[in-house]
MMTF fields as JSON, N, C-alpha, C and O atoms, coordinates in Angstrom:
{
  "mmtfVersion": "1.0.0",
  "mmtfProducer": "UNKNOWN",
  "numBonds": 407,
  "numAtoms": 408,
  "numGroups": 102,
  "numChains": 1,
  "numModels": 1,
  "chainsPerModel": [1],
  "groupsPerChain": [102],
  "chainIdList": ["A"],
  "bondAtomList": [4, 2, 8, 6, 12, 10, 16, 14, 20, 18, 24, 22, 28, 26, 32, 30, 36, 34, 40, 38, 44, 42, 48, 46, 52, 50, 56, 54, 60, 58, 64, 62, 68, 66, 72, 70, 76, 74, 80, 78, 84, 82, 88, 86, 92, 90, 96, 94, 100, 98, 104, 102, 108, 106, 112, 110, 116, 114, 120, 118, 124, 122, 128, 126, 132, 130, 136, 134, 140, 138, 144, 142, 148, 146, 152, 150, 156, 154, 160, 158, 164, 162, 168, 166, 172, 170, 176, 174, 180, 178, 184, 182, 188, 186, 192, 190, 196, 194, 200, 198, 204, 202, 208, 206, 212, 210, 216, 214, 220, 218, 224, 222, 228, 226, 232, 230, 236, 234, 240, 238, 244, 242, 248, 246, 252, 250, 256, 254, 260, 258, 264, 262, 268, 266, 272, 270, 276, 274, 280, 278, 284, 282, 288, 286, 292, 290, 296, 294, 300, 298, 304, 302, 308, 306, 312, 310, 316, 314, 320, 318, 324, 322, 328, 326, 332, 330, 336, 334, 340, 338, 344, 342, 348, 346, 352, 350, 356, 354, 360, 358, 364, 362, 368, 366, 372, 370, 376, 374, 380, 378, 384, 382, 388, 386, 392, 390, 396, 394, 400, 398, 404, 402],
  "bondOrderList": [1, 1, 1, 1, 1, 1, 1, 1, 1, 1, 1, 1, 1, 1, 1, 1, 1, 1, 1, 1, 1, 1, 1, 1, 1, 1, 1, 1, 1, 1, 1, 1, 1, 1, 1, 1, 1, 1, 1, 1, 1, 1, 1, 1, 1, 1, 1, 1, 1, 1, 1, 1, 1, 1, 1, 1, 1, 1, 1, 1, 1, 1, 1, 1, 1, 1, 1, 1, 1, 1, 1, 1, 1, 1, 1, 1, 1, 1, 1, 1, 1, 1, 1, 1, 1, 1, 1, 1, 1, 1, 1, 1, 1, 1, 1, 1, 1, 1, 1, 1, 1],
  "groupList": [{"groupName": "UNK", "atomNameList": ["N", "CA", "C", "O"], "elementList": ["N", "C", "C", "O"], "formalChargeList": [0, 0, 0, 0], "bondAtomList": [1, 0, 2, 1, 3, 2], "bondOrderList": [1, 1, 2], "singleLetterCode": "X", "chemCompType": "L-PEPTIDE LINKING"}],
  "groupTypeList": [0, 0, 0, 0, 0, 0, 0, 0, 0, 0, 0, 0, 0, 0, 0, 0, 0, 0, 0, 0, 0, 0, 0, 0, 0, 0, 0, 0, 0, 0, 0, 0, 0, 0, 0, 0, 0, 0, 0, 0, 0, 0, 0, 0, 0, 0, 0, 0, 0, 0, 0, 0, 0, 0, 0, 0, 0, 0, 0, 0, 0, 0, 0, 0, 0, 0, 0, 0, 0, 0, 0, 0, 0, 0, 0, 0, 0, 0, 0, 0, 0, 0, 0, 0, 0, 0, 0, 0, 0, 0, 0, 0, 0, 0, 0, 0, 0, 0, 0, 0, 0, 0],
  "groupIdList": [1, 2, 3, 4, 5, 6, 7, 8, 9, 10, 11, 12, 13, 14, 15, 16, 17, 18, 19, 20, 21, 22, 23, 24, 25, 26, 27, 28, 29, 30, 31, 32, 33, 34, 35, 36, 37, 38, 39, 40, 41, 42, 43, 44, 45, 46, 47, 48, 49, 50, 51, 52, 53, 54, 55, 56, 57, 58, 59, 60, 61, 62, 63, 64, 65, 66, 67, 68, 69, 70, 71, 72, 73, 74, 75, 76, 77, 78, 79, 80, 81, 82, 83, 84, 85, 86, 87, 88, 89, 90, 91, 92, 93, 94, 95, 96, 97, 98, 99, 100, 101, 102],
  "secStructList": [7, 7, 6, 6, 1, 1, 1, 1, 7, 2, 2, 2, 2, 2, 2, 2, 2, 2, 2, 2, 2, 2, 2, 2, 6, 6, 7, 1, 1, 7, 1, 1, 7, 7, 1, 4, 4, 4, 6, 6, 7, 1, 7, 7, 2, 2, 2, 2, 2, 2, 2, 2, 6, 7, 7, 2, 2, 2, 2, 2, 2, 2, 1, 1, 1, 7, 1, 7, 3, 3, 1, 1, 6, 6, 1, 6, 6, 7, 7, 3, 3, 7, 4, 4, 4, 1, 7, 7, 7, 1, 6, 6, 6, 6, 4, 4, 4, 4, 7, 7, 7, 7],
  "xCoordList": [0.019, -0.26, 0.178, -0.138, 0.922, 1.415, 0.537, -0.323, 0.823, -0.266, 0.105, -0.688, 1.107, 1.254, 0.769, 0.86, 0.269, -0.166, -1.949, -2.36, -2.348, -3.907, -4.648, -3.812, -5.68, -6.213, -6.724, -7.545, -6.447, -6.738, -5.423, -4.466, -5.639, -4.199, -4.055, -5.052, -2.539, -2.463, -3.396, -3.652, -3.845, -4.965, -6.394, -6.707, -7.093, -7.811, -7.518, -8.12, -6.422, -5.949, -5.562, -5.583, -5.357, -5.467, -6.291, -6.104, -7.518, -8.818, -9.526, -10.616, -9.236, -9.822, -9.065, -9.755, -7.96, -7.254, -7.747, -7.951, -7.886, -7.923, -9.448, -9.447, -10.655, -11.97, -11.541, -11.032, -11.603, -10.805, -10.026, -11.017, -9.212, -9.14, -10.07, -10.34, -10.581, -11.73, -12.972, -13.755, -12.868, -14.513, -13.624, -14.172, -12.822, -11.924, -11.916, -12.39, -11.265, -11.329, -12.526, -12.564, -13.694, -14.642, -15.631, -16.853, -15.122, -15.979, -15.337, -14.118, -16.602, -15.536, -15.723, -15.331, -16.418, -16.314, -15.523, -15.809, -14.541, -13.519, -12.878, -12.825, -12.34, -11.739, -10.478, -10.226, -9.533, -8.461, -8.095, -7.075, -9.161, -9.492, -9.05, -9.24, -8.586, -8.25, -8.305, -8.068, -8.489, -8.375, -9.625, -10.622, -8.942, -10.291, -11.591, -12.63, -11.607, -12.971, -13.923, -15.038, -13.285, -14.111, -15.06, -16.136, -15.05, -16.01, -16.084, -17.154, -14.857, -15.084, -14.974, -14.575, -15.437, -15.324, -14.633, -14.57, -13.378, -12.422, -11.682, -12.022, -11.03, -10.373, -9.109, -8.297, -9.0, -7.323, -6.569, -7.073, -4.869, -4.208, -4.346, -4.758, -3.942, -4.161, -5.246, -5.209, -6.297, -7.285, -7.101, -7.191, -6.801, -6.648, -5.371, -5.467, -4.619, -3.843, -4.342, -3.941, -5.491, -5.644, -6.763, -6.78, -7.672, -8.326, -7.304, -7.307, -6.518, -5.233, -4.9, -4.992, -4.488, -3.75, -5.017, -4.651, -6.112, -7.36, -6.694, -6.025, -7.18, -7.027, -8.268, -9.037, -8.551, -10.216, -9.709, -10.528, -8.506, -8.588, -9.371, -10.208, -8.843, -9.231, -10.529, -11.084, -11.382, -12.544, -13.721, -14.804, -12.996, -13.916, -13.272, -13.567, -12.562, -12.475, -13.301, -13.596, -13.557, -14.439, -15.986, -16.714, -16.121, -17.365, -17.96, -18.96, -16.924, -17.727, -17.396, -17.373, -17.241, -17.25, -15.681, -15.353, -15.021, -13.654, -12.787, -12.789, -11.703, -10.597, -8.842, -7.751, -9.491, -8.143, -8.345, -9.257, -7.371, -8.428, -6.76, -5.632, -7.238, -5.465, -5.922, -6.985, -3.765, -3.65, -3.689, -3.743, -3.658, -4.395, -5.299, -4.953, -6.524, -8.044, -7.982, -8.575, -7.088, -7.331, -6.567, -6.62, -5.442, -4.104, -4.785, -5.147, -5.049, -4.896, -4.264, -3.929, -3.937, -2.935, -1.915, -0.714, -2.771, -2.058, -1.834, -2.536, -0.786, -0.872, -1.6, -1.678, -1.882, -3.292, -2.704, -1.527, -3.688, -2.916, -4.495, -5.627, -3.909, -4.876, -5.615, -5.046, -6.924, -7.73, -7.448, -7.715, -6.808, -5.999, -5.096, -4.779, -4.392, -3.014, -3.886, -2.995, -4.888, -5.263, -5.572, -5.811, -5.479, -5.789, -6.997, -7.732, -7.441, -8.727, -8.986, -8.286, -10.371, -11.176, -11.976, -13.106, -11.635, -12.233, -12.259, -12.228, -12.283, -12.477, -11.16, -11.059, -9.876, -8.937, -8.568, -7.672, -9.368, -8.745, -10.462, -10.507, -11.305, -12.574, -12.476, -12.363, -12.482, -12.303, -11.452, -11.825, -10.322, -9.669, -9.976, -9.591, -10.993, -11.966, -12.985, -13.537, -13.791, -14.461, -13.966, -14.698, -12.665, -11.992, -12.26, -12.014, -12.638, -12.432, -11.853, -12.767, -11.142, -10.492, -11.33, -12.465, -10.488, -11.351, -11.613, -12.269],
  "yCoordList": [-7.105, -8.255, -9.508, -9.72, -10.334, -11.706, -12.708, -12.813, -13.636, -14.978, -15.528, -16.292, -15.105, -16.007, -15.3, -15.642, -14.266, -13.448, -13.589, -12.96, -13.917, -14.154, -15.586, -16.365, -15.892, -16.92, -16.435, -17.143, -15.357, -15.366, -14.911, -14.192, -15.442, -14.876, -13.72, -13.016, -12.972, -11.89, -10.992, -9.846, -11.565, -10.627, -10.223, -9.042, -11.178, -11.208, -9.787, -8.719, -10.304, -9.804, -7.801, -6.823, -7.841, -6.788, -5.572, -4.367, -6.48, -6.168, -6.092, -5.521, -6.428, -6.306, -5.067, -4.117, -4.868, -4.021, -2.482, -1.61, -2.1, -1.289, -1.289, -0.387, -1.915, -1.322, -0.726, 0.384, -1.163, -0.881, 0.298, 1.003, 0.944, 2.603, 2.981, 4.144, 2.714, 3.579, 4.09, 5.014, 2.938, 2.96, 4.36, 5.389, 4.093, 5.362, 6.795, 7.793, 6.729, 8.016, 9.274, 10.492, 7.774, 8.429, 8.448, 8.361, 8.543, 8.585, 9.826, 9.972, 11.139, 12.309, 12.58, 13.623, 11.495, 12.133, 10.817, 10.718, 9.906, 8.961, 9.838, 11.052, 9.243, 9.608, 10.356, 11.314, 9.77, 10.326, 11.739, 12.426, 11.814, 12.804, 14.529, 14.908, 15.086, 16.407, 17.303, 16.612, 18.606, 19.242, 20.169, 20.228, 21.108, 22.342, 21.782, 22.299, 20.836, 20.278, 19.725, 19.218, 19.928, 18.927, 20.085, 19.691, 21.025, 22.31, 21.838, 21.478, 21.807, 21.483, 20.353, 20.319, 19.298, 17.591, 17.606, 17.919, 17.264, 16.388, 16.31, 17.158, 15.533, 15.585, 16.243, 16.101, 16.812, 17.531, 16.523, 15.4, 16.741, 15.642, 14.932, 13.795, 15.528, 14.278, 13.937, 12.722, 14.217, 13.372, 11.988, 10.919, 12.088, 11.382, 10.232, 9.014, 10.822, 9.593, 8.757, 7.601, 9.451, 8.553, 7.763, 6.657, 7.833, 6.876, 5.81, 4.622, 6.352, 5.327, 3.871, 2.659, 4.696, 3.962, 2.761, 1.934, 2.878, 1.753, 0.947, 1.204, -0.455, -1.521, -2.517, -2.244, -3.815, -4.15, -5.122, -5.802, -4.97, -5.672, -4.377, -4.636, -3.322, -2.656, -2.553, -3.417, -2.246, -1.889, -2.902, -2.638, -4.574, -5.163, -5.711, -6.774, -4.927, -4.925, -3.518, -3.601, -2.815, -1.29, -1.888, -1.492, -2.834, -3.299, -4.645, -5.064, -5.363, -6.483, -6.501, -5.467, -7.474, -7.395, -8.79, -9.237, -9.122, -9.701, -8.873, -7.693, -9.623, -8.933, -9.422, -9.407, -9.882, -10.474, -10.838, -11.65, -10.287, -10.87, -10.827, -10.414, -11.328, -11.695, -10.142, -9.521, -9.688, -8.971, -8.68, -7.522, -9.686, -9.338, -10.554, -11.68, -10.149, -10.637, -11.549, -12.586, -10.791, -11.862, -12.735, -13.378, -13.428, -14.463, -14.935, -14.474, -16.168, -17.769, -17.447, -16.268, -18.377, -18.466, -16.936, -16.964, -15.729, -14.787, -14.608, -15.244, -13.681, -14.013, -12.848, -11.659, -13.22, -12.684, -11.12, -10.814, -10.179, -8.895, -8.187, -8.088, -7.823, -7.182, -6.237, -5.227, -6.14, -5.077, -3.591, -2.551, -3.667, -2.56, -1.976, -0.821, -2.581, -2.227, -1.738, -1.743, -1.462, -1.324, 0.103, 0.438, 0.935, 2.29, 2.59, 1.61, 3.359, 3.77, 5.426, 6.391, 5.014, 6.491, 6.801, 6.317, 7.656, 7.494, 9.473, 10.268, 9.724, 11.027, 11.834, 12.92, 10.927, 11.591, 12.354, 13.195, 12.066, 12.176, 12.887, 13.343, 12.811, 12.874, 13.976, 13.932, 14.83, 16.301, 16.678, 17.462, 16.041, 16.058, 15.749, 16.262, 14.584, 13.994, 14.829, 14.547, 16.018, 16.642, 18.387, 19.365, 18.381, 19.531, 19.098, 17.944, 19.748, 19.607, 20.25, 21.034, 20.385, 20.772, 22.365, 22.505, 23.118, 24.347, 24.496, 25.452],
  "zCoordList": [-18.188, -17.35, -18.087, -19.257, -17.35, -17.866, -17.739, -16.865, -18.853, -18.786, -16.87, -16.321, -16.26, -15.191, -13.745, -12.566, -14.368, -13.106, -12.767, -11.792, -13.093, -12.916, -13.635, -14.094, -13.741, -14.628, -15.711, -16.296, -16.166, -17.597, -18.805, -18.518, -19.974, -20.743, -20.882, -20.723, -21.29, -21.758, -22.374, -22.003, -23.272, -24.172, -23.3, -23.147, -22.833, -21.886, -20.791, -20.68, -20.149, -18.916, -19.437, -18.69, -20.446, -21.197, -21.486, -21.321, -22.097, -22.365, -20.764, -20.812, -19.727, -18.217, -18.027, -17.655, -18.171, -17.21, -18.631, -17.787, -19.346, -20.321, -19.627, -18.789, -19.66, -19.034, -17.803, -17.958, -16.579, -15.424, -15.816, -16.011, -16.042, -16.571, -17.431, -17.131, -18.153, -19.296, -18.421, -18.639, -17.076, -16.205, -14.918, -14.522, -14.718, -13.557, -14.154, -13.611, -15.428, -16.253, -16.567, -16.737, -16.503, -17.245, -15.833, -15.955, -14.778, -13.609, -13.365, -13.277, -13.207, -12.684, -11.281, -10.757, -10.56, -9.457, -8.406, -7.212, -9.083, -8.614, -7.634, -7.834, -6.486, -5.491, -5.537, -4.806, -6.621, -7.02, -8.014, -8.061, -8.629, -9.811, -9.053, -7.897, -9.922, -9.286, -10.225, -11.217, -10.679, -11.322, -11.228, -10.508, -12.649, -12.608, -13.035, -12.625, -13.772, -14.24, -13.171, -13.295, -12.247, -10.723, -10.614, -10.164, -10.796, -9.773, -8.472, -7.981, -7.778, -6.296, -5.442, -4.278, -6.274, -5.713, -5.382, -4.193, -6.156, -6.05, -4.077, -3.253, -3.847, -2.468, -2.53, -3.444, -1.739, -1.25, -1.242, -1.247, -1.224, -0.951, -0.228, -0.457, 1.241, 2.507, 2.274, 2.466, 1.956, 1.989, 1.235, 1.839, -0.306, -0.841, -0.168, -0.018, 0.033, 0.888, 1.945, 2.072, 2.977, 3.539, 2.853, 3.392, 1.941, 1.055, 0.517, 0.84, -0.263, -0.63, 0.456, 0.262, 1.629, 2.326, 3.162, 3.998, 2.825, 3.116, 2.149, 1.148, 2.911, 2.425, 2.643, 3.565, 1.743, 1.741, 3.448, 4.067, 3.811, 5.225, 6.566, 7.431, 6.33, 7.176, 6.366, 7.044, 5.563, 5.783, 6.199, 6.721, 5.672, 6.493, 8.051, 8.596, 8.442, 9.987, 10.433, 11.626, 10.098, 9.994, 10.52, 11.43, 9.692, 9.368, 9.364, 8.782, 10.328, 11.113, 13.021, 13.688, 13.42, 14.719, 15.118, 16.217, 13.611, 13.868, 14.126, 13.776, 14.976, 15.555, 15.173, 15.742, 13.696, 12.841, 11.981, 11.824, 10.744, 9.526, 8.536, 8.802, 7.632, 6.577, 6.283, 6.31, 5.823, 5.912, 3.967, 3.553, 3.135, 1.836, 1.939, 2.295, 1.57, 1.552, 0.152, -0.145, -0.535, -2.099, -1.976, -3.024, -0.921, -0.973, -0.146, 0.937, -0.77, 0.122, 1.154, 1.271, 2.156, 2.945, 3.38, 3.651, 3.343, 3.674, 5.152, 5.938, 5.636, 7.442, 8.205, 7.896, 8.803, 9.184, 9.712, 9.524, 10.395, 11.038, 11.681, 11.209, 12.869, 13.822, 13.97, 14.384, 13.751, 13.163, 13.788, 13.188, 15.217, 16.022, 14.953, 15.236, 13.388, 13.67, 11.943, 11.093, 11.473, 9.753, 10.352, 11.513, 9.027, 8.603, 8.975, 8.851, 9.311, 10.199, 9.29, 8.984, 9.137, 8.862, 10.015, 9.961, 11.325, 12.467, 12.986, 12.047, 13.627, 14.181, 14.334, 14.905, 13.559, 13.909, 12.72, 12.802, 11.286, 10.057, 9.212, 8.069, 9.886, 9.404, 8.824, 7.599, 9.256, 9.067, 7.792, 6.919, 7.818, 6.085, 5.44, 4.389, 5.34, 4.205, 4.147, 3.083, 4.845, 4.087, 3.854, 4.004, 3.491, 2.712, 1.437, 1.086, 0.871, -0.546, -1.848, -2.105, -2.605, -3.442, -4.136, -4.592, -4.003, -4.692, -6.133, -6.545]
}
């Protein structure tokens, strides 16, 4: 991470992003995690893709009663996009989210 990408310097920005994996790694039951050590958790692929493909616009269109919201939540001035048109965890995909990895 560059001093020009966030408000804090390199070293800083460093030391954030190094917790932020140490806290993912050491979570074994993170969304992405796969392997034999899961005994079972972990998610199948598609599943995991459609977790991926959420964005914090669609989940708080999920979870209020707006019908447009910016299409990145962290940019100022981002352009907005229609809660019709965000990634949906709904009855069409439900069912792949509870397969779970053997």
């Amino acid at each position: 991470m560059s001093g020009d990408d966030g408000l804090v310097g390199p070293t800083f920005g460093c030391i954030i992003g190094k917790q932020f994996e140490l806290l993912k790694k050491g979570d074994r039951f993170f969304f992405t995690h796969r392997g034999s050590n899961l005994n079972g958790v972990g998610f199948q692929r598609d599943a995991r893709k459609i977790l991926v493909s959420r964005t914090m616009s669609a989940i708080i269109c999920d979870n209020s009663n707006i019908t447009k919201v910016p299409q990145n939540v962290f940019t100022l001035g981002s352009s907005t996009v229609d809660c019709s048109e965000t990634a949906k965890i709904d009855e069409s995909n439900v069912a792949e989210l509870l397969k779970f990895a053997d």
